[in-house]
C-alpha positions in Angstrom: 60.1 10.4 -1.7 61.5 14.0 -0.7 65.4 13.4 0.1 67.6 10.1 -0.6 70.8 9.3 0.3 72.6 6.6 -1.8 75.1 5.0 -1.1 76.6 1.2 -1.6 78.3 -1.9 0.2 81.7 -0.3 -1.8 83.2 1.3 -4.7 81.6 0.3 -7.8 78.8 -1.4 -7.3 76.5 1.5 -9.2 75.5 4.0 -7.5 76.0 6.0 -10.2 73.5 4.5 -12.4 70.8 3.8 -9.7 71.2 7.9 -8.8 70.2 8.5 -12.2 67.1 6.0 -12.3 66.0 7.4 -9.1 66.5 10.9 -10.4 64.6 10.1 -13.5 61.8 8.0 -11.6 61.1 10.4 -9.0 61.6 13.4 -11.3 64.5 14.1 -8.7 67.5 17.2 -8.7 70.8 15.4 -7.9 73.8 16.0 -6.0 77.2 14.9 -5.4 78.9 16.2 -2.9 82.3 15.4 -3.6 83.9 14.5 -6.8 87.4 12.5 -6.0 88.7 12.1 -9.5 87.6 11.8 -13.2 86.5 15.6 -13.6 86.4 15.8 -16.9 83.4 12.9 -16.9 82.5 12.9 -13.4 79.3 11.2 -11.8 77.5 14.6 -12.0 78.2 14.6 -16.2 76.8 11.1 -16.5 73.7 11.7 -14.4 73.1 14.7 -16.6 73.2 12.8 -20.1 70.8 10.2 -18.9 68.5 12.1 -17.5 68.0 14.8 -19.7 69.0 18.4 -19.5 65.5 19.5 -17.7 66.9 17.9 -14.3 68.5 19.7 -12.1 72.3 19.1 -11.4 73.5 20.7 -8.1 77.5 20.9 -8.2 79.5 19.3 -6.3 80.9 20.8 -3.2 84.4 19.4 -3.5 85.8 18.4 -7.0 88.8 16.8 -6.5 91.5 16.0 -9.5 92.9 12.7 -7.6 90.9 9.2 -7.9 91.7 8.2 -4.0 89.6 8.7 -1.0 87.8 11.9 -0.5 91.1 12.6 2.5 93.4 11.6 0.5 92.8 13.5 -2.6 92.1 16.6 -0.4 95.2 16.4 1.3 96.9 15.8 -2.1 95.3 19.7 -2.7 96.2 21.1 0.4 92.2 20.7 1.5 90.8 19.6 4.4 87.1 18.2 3.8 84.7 18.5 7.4 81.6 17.5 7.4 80.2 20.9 9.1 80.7 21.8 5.6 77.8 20.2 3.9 74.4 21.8 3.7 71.8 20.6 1.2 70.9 22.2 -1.5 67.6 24.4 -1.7 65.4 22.4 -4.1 61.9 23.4 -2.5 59.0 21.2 -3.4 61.6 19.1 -6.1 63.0 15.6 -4.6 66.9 15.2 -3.7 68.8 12.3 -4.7 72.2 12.7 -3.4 75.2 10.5 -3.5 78.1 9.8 -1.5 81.8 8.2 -2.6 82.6 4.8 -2.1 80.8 2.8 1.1 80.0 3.8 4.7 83.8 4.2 6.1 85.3 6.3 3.3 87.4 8.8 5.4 86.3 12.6 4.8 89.1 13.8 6.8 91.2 12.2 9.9 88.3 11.7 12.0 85.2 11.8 9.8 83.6 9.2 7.6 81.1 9.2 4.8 78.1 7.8 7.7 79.0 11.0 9.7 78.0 13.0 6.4 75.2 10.9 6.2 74.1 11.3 9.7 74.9 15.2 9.0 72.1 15.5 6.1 70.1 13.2 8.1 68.8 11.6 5.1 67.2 8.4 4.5 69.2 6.3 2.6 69.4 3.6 -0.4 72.0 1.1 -0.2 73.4 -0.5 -3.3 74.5 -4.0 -3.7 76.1 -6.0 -6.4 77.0 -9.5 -6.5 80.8 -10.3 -5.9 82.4 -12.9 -3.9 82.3 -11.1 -0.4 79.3 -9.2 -0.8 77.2 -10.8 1.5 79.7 -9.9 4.1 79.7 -6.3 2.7 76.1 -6.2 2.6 75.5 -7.4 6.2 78.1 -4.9 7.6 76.8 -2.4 5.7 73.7 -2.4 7.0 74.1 -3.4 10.9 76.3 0.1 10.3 73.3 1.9 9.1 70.8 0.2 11.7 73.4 0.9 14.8 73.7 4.3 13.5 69.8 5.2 13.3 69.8 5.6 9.7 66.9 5.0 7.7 66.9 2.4 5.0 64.5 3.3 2.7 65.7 1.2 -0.5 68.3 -1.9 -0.6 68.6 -2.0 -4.8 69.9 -5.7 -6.1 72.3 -3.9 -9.2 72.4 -6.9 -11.8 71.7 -10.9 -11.4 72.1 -12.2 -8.2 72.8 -15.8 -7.0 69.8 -17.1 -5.5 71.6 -17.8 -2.1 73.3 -14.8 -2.1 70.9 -12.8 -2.3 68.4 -14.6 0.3 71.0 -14.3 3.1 70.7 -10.6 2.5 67.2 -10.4 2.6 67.1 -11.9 5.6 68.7 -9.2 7.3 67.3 -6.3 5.8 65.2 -3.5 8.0 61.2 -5.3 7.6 59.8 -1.4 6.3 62.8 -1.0 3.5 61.4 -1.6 0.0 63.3 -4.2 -2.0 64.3 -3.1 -5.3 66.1 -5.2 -8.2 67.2 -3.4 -11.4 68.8 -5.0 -14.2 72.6 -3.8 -15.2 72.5 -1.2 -18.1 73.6 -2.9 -21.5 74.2 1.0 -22.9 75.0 4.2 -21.1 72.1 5.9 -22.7 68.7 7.9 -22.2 66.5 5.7 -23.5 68.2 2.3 -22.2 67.7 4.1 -18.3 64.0 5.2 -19.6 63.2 1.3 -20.4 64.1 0.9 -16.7 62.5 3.5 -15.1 59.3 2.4 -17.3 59.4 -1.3 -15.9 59.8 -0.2 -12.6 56.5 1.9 -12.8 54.5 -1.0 -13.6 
């Protein structure tokens, strides 16, 4: 693992949390490009208390005071987000985690979506699903998005219990080459309840 892109089916399914267990497993850097509300504990803040301090945090590249879509909260501060914008951060031989707002079709701007930034970094990426009613729907768009696209799926990660139905239709239509990941949801917000994660996972 070098660079990842995560990014999920929709807004809050955990991307948060699976950035930081990949951070912490691959002894990752982590960056957020854009930050569309809740500055004062943004995503960047949390992946920083449960990883530790010795991880490297890039900042964001937008920090944005409204919670709305990236566009929206731009426009709200006379901004306009492009996607020519981005350029990854210079972590030499150190893995990237980086993660995006919301799903797939989160407009940046008029015309551009979160895939294009995707595309842009041309990253591989790790798609995050939770079970909801409607997430096998999500899911399956989702990734025929990614797969039309010619993005890389390098990780689908089950956040939480699954129904056992649920989650077979979406294994069905997964890329054959992505590894399949299930993590259980964190109890506690806290170091050592990721760490008990991150240890299962390396046995």
């Amino acid at each position: 693992m070098q660079q990842l892109f995560v990014t999920g089916i929709g807004t809050g399914v955990g991307k948060t949390i699976v950035s930081a267990f990949l951070t912490s497993f691959f002894e990752a850097a982590y960056w957020k490009p854009i930050q569309s509300g809740d500055l004062e504990q943004s995503d960047s803040d949390l992946v920083q208390k449960l990883v530790g301090e010795d991880r490297i945090i890039f900042p964001e590249r937008y920090r944005l005071a409204y919670a709305a879509s990236p566009h929206q909260s731009a426009a709200m501060e006379n901004k306009v987000i492009r996607v020519a914008d981005f350029s990854l951060p210079v972590t030499s031989t150190t893995p990237l985690v980086v993660e995006g707002a919301g799903g797939l079709f989160v407009p940046l701007n008029e015309d551009e979506l979160m895939i294009d930034l995707i595309v842009h970094l041309q990253l591989p990426t790790v798609l995050v699903i939770q079970d909801y009613l409607g997430c096998i729907n999500h899911s399956l768009l989702t990734i025929e998005a990614l797969v039309s696209r010619g993005i890389e799926i390098a990780y689908v990660v089950f956040n939480g219990e699954f129904v056992r139905e649920t989650k077979s239709i979406i294994q069905k239509n997964i890329p054959l080459h992505t590894v399949q990941l299930t993590l259980p949801f964190l109890e506690e917000l806290t170091p050592d309840a990721l760490q008990k994660v991150v240890e299962s996972q390396k046995k």
